[in-house]
C-alpha positions in Angstrom: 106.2 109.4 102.6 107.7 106.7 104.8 108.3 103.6 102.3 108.9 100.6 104.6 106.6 97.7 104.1 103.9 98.2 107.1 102.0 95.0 108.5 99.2 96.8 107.8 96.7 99.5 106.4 96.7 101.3 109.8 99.8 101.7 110.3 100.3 103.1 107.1 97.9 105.3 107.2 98.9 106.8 110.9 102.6 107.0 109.8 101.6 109.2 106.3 99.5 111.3 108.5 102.4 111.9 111.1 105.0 112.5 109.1 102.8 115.3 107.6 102.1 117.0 110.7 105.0 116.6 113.0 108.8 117.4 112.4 111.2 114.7 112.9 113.3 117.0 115.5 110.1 116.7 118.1 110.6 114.5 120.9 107.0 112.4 121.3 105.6 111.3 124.1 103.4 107.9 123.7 101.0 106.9 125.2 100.4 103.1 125.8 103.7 100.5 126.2 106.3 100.3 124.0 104.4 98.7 120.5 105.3 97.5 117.0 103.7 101.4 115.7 106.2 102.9 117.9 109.1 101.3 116.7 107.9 102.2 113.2 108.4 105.7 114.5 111.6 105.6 115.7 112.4 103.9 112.2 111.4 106.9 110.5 113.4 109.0 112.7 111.5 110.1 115.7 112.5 109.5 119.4 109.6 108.0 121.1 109.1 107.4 124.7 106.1 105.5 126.1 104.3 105.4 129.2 104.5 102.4 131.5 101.2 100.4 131.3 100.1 102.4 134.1 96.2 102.8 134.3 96.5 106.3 132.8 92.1 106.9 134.3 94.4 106.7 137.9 98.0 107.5 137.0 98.6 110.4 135.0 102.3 111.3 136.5 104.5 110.4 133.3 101.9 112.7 131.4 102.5 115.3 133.6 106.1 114.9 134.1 106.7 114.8 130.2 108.6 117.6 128.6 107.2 115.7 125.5 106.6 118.3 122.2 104.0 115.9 121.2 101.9 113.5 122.6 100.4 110.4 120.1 97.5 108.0 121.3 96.9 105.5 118.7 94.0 103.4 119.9 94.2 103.5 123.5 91.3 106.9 124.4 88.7 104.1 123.6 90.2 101.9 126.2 90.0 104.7 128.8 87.2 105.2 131.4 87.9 109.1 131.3 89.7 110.4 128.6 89.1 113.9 129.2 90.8 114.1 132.4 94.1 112.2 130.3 93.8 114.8 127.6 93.8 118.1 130.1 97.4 116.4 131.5 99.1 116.9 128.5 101.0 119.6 128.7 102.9 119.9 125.5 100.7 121.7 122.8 100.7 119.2 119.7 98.7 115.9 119.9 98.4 113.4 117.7 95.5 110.8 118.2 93.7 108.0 116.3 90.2 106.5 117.8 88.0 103.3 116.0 85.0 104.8 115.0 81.6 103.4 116.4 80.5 100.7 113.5 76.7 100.7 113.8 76.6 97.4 112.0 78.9 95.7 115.0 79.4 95.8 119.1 81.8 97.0 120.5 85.8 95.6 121.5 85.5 93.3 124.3 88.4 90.6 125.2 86.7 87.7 127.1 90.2 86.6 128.4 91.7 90.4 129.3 89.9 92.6 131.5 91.6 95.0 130.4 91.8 94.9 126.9 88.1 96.5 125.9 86.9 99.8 124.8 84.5 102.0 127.3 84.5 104.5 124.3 84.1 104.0 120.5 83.4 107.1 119.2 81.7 108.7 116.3 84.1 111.4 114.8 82.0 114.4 116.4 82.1 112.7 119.5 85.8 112.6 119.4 85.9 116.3 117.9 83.7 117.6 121.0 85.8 115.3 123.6 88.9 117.1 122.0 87.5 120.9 122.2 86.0 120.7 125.6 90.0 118.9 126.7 91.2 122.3 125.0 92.1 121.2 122.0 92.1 122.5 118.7 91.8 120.2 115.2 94.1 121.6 112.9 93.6 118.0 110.6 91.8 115.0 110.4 91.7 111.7 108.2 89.7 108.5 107.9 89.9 105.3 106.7 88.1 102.0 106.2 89.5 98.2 107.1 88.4 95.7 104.7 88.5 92.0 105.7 88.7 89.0 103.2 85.9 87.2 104.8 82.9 86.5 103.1 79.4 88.3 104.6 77.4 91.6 104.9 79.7 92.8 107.9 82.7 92.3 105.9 80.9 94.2 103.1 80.1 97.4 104.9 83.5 97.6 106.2 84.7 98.4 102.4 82.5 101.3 102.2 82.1 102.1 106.4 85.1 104.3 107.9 86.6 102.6 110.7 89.9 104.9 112.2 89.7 108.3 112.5 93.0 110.4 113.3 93.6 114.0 114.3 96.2 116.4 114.6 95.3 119.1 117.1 96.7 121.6 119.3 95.8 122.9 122.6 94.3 126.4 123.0 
């Protein structure tokens, strides 16, 4: 496993599962700007290209000019209006893909100051699943994981015990 100090449980968590699924030889397309997470990558050895900040629900051109072995999309389905559409303009076969689960104890994402920076989607994990297979996409793996806060309160309770990040490795039929 990757032992560099991570800024948090997320990352650590999405870098583990990575590293068990996908060689370090594959070239990996993604998606989302250039981010802290995808520097950890290239830091463990992976060479990373992202996609622009182009609305990817309008602009799906570097997807579909990517010779990419495998796409990642940590966080970013939720922010799209139509993920399916950005999922059947993958063309390389492995994906790798991380979602916030649906926290029935708490709305969902919204930034009051960027527009753009809020989820249409957060999904439960069959919802994702079913989002995936009818994209044409098979699960081969799939992991969860909680995020506990320090703060004092029910909410912060139930996130001890309540899954909040689900990831998936799957590959297209």
């Amino acid at each position: 496993m990757y032992e560099k100090t991570f800024p948090n449980k997320r990352f650590k968590h999405t870098a583990n599962f990575l590293q068990k699924h996908i060689s370090k030889d594959s070239k990996i397309l993604d998606l989302g700007v250039s981010n802290p997470f995808s520097d950890i990558m290239k830091d463990m050895g992976y060479s990373v290209e992202n996609t622009f900040g182009e609305d990817l629900d309008l602009d799906k051109a570097t997807i579909e000019n990517s010779n990419a072995d495998v796409v990642t999309a940590f966080e970013i389905f939720e922010h799209l209006l139509s993920p399916f559409t950005v999922l059947q303009a993958i063309k390389s076969d492995k994906l790798v893909a991380s979602v916030p689960l649906r926290l029935w104890f708490s709305t969902a994402y919204r930034s009051k100051i960027d527009m753009r920076d809020r989820h249409y989607h957060e999904f439960e994990d069959w919802q994702f699943d079913w989002l995936l297979e009818k994209a044409g996409w098979k699960i081969i793996a799939r992991d969860k994981w909680t995020n506990p806060t320090k703060k004092i309160g029910i909410r912060p309770i139930l996130r001890w015990f309540t899954p909040r990040y689900y990831i998936v490795y799957a590959e297209k039929i």
